[in-house]
Kinemage of the C-alpha trace (Angstrom):
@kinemage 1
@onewidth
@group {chain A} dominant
@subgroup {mainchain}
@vectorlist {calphas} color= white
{ca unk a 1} P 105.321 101.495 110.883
{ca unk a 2} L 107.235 98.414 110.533
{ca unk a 3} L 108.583 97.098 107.053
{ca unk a 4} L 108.769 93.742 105.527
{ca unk a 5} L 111.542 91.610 104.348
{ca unk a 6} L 110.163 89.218 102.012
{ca unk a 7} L 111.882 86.268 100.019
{ca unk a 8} L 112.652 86.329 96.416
{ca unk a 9} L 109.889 83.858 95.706
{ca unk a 10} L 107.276 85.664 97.525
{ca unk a 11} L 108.300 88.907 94.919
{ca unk a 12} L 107.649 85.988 91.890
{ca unk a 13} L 104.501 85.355 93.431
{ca unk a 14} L 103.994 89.017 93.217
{ca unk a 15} L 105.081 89.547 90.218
{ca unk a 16} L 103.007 86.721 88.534
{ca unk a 17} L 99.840 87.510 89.931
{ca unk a 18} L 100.305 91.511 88.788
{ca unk a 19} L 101.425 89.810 85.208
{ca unk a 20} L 97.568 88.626 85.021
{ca unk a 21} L 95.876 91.903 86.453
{ca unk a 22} L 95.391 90.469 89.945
{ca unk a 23} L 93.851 93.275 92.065
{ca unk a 24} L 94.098 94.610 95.980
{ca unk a 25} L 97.681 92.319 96.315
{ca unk a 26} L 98.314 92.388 99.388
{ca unk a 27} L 101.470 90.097 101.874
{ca unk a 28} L 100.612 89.304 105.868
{ca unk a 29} L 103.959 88.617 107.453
{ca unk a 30} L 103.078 85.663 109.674
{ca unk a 31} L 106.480 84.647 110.829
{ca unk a 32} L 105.824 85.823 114.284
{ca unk a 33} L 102.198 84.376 114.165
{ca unk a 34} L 102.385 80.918 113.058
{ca unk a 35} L 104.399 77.872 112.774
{ca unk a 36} L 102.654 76.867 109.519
{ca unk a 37} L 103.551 79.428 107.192
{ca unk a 38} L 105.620 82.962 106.565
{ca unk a 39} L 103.911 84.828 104.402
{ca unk a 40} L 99.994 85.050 102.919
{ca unk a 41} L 100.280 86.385 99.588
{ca unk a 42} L 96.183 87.769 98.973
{ca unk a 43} L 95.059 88.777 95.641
{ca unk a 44} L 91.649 89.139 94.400
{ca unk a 45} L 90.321 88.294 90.367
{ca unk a 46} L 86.643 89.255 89.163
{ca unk a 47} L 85.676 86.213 87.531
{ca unk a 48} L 86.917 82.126 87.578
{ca unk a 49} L 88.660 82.563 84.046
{ca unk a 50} L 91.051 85.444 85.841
{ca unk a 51} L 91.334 83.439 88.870
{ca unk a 52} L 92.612 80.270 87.268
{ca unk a 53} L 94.865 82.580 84.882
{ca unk a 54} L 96.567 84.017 87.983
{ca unk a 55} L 96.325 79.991 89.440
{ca unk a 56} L 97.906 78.684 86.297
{ca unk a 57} L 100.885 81.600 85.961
{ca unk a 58} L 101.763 81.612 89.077
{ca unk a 59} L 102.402 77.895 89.249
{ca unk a 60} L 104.377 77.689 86.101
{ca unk a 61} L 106.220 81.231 87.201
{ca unk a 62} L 107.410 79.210 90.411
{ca unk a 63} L 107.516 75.898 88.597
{ca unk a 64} L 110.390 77.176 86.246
{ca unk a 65} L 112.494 78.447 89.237
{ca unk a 66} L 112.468 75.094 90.750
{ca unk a 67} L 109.790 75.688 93.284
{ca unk a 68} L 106.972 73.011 93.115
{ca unk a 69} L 103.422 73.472 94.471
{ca unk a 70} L 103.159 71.500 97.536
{ca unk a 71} L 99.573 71.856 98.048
{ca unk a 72} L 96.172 72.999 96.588
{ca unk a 73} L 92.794 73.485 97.991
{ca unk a 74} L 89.680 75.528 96.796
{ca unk a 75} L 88.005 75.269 93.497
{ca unk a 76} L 88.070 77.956 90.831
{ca unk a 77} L 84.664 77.855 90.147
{ca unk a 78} L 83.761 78.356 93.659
{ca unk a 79} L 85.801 81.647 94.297
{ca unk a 80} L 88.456 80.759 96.401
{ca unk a 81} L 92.114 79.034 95.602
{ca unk a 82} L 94.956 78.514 98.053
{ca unk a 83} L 98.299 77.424 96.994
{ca unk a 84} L 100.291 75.644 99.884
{ca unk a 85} L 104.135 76.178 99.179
{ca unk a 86} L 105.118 75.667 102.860
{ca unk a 87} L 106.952 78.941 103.433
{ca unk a 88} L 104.332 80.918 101.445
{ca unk a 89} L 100.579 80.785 100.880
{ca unk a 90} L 98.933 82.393 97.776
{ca unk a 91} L 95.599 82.739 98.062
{ca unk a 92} L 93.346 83.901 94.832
{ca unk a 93} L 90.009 84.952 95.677
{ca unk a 94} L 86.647 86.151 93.665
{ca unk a 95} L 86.457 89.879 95.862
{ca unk a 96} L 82.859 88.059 97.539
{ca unk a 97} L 84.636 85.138 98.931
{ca unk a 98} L 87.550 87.769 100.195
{ca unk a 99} L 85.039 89.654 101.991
{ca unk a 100} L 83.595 86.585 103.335
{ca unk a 101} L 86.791 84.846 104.666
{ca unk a 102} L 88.514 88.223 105.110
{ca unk a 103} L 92.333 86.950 105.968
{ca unk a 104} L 93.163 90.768 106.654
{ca unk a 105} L 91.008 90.920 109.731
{ca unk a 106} L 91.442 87.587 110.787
{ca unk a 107} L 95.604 88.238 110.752
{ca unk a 108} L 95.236 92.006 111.726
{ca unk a 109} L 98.327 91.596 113.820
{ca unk a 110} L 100.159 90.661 111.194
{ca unk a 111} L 102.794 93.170 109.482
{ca unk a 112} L 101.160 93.891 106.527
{ca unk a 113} L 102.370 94.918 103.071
{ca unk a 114} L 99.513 96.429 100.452
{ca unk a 115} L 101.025 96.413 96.975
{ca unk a 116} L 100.064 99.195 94.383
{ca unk a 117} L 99.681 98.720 90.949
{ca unk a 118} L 102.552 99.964 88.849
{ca unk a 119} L 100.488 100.989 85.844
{ca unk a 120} L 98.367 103.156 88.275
{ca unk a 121} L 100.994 104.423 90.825
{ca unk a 122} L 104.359 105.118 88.460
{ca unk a 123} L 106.690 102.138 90.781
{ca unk a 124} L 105.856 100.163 93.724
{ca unk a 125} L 104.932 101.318 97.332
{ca unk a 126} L 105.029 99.876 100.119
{ca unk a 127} L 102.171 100.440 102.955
{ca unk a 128} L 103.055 98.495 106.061
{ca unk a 129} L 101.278 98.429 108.820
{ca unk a 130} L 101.885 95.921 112.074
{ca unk a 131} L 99.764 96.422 115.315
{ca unk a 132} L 101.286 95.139 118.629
């Protein structure tokens, strides 16, 4: 077990996303694996409505602290919205399209950091796992 130090602004983007019922949050630690990034913040909603809800408070969350989006791809209607802030990636996904692209596999290397609920587990845990 290996645990992760993450940035201030990757806990906002935690925060925000839990603020709008985001579900299965979950932070790869890429900063051993890429150039391009730090951190993948994952999160899953069950319909487009939730998914641009999440979109939409997590950019004026960041917005307010002086942190500006510096890139967006995806659509909410299709499922699948990434959030480019250099350091940090959020990416909102409908749970199909998660399961399709499935970053977790893909970056199974990666230290990984599985976020529980607070309603359902009493305070935060973390559950790290890194391979290699």
């Amino acid at each position: 077990m290996t645990s992760i130090e993450i940035t201030k602004e990757v806990q906002l983007v935690i925060d925000s996303v839990q603020e709008k019922k985001a579900e299965d949050v979950t932070v790869l630690d890429l900063q051993k694996a890429t150039s391009f990034t730090d951190y993948f913040v994952i999160c899953s909603g069950q319909s487009e409505p939730q998914i641009r809800t999440i979109f939409k408070n997590v950019e004026e969350k960041l917005s307010e602290n002086g942190i500006d989006l510096h890139h967006m791809e995806g659509r909410f209607e299709t499922g699948w919205v990434l959030m480019d802030y250099r350091d940090f990636v959020v990416h909102i996904f409908s749970p199909e399209k998660r399961m399709y692209y499935d970053l977790e596999r893909l970056w199974g290397d990666a230290p990984r950091w599985d976020i529980r609920d607070e309603a359902t587990n009493g305070n935060r845990e973390k559950r790290v796992s890194a391979l290699g």
